[in-house]
C-alpha positions in Angstrom: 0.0 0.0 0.0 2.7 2.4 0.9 4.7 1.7 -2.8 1.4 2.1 -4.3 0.9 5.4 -2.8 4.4 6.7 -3.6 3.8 5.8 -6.9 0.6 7.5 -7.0 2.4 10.9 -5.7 5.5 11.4 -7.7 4.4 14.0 -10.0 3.9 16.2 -6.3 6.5 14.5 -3.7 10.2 13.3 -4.3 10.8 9.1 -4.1 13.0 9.8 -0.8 11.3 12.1 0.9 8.4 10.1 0.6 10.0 6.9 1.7 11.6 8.6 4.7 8.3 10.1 5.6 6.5 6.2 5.3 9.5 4.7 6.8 10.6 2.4 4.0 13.5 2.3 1.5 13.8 3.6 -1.9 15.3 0.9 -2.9 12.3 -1.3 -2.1 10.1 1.0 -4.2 12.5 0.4 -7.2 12.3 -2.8 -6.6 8.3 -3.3 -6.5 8.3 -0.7 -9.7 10.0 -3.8 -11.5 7.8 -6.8 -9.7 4.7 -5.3 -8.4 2.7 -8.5 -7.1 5.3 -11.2 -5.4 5.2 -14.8 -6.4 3.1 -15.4 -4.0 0.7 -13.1 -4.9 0.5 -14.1 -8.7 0.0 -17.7 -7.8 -2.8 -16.6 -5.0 -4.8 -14.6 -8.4 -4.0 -17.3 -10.3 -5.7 -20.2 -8.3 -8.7 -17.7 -7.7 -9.7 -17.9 -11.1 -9.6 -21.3 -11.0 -11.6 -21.6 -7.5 -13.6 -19.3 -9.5 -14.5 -21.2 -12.5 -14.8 -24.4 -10.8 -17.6 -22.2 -8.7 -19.4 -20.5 -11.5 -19.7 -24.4 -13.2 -20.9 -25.9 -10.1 -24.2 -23.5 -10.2 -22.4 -21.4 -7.4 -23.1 -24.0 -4.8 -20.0 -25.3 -4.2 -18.0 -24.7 -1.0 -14.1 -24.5 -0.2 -14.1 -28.5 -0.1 -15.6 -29.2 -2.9 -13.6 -26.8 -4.9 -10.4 -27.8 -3.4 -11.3 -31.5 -4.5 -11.8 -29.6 -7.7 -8.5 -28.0 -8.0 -6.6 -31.7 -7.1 -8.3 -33.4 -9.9 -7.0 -30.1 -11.7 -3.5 -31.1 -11.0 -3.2 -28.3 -8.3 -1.2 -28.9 -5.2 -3.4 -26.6 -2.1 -4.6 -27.0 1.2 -7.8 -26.6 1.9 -6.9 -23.8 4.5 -5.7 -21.8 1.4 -8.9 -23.0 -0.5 -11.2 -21.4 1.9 -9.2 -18.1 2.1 -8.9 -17.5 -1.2 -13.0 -18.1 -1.5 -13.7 -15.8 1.3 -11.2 -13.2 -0.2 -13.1 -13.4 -3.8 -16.3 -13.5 -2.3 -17.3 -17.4 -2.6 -19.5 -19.2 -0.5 -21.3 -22.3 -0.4 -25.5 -22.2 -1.1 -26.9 -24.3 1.9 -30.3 -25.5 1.1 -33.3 -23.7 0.4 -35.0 -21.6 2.5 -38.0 -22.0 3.3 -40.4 -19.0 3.2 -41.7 -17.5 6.4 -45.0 -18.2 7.7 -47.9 -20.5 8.9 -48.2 -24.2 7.7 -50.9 -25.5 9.0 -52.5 -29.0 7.6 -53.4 -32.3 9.0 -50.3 -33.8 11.0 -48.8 -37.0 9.3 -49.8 -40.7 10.3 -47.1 -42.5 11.8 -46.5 -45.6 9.8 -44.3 -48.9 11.6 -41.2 -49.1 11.1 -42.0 -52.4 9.1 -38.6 -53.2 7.2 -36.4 -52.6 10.5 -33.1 -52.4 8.9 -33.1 -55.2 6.9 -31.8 -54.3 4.0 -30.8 -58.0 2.5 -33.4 -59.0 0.7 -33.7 -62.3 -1.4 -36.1 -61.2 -4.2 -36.5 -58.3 -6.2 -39.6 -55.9 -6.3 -40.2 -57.0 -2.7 -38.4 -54.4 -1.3 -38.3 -50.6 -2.8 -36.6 -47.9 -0.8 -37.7 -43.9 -1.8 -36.0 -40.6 -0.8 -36.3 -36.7 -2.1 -34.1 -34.8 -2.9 -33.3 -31.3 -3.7 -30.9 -30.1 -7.0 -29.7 -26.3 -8.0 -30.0 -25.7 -11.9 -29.3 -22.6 -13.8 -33.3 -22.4 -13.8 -33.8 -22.2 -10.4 -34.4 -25.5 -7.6 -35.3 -29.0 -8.8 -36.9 -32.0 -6.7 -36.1 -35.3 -7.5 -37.8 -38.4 -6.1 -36.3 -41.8 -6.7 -37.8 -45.6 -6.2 -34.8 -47.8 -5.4 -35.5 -51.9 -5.5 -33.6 -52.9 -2.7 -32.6 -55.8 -3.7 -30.9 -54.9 -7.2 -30.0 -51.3 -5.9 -31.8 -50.0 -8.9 -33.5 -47.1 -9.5 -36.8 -48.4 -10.7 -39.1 -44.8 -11.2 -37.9 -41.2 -10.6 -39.8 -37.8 -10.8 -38.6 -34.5 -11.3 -40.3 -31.6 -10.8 -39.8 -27.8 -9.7 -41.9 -28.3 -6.7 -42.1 -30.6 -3.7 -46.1 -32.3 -4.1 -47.8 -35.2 -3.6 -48.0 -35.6 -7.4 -43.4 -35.8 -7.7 -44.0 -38.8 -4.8 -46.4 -40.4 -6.6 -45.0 -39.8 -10.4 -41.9 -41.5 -9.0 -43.9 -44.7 -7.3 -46.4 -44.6 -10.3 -43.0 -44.9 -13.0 -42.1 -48.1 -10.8 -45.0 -49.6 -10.7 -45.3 -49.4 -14.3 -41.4 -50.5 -15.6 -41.4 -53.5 -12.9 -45.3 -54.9 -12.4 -44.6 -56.8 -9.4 -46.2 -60.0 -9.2 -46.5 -60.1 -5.3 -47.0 -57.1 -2.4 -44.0 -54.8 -2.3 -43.0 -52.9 1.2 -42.3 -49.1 0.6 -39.8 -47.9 2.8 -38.9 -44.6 3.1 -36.3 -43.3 5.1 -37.0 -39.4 5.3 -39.6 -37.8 6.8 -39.5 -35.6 3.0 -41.3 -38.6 0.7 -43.7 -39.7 3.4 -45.3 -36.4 4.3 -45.8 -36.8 0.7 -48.4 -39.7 0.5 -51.4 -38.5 2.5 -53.0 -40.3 4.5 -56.1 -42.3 2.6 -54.1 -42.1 -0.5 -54.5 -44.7 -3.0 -52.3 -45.2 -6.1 -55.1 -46.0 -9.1 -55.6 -49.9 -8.7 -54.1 -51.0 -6.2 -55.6 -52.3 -3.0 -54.0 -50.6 -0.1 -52.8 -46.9 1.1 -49.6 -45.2 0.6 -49.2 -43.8 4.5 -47.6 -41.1 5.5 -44.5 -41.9 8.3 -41.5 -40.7 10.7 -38.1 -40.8 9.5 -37.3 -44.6 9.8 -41.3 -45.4 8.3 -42.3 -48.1 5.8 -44.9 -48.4 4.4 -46.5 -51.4 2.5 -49.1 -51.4 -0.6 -50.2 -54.3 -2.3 -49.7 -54.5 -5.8 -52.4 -56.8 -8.5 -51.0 -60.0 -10.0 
């Protein structure tokens, strides 16, 4: 800062009397006139604009360790220490989530299902067992939800949904997809592990021919339908 201001000021002051005044050496300032930014420096800019771009093609949700993962499979050799400070100097921070927007949400509260699979997660058969989950995806258009119907057994995915909003319908376009690529022969347990996809199938909600409910549940529910031969 002081070079930069002597340089600024010597169409008004002399270099040394400036230097005496700021307490540095004039040949310092001669020296920076030659090599402004220091190695250190250059290679600080120059690994910004990479944290950069690896952050402007990750949507801008990436945080420091993501983008010093980024920069190793670049070749880079960083700590993730430097990572973080170089991101907090250039402004880059991770996007957590979505908000959600203040207010009341009122609404029936959720029937708690049994926690019917209990961990078991061998199973001998497919389209016995499918596991669902929801979750959330940032695009250059804004937040995506994705639902995904997982058969256990084959690890899968046997029906997905996408949709720009979290409803009913995404939990049911997801089931609906699996019921229609697999057409189990037998009854098929839904498990769901997040409280997301079961506040998602109402209580009393029945997919279109088949002969039980799809129940809401807590975080560890399951929840069984029976499927037609």
């Amino acid at each position: 800062m002081r070079y930069a201001f002597i340089e600024a000021h010597r169409a008004e002051f002399s270099v040394r009397s400036m230097c005496r005044v700021l307490m540095v050496h004039f040949s310092g300032f001669y020296a920076w006139l030659k090599e402004p930014l220091s190695q250190r420096a250059l290679e600080d800019a120059r690994q910004t604009d990479l944290i950069e771009q690896a952050w402007t093609d990750s949507g801008k949700v990436y945080g420091y360790r993501k983008l010093h993962d980024d920069l190793l499979d670049q070749g880079e050799t960083c700590s993730e220490n430097r990572v973080a400070r170089l991101a907090s100097l250039a402004g880059i921070a991770a996007q957590i989530g979505c908000k959600r927007r203040p207010g009341r949400y009122g609404g029936k509260p959720a029937v708690v299902a049994d926690n019917t699979l209990d961990r078991q997660f061998e199973v001998e058969a497919q389209d016995v067992v499918w596991v669902t989950d929801i979750t959330y995806i940032k695009t250059h258009e804004g937040w995506s939800y994705l639902a995904v119907v997982i058969d256990l057994f084959s690890r899968r995915v046997v029906g997905w949904s996408m949709q720009s909003r979290m409803t009913t319908d995404l939990a049911l376009q997801a089931l609906l997809a699996a019921v229609w690529r697999r057409k189990p022969k037998v009854k098929v347990m839904i498990h769901s592990p997040s409280r997301d996809i079961a506040s998602q199938y109402p209580a009393g909600q029945r997919i279109k021919g088949h002969s039980s409910p799809a129940k809401s549940g807590n975080p560890s529910s399951a929840n069984t339908i029976s499927l037609p031969a």
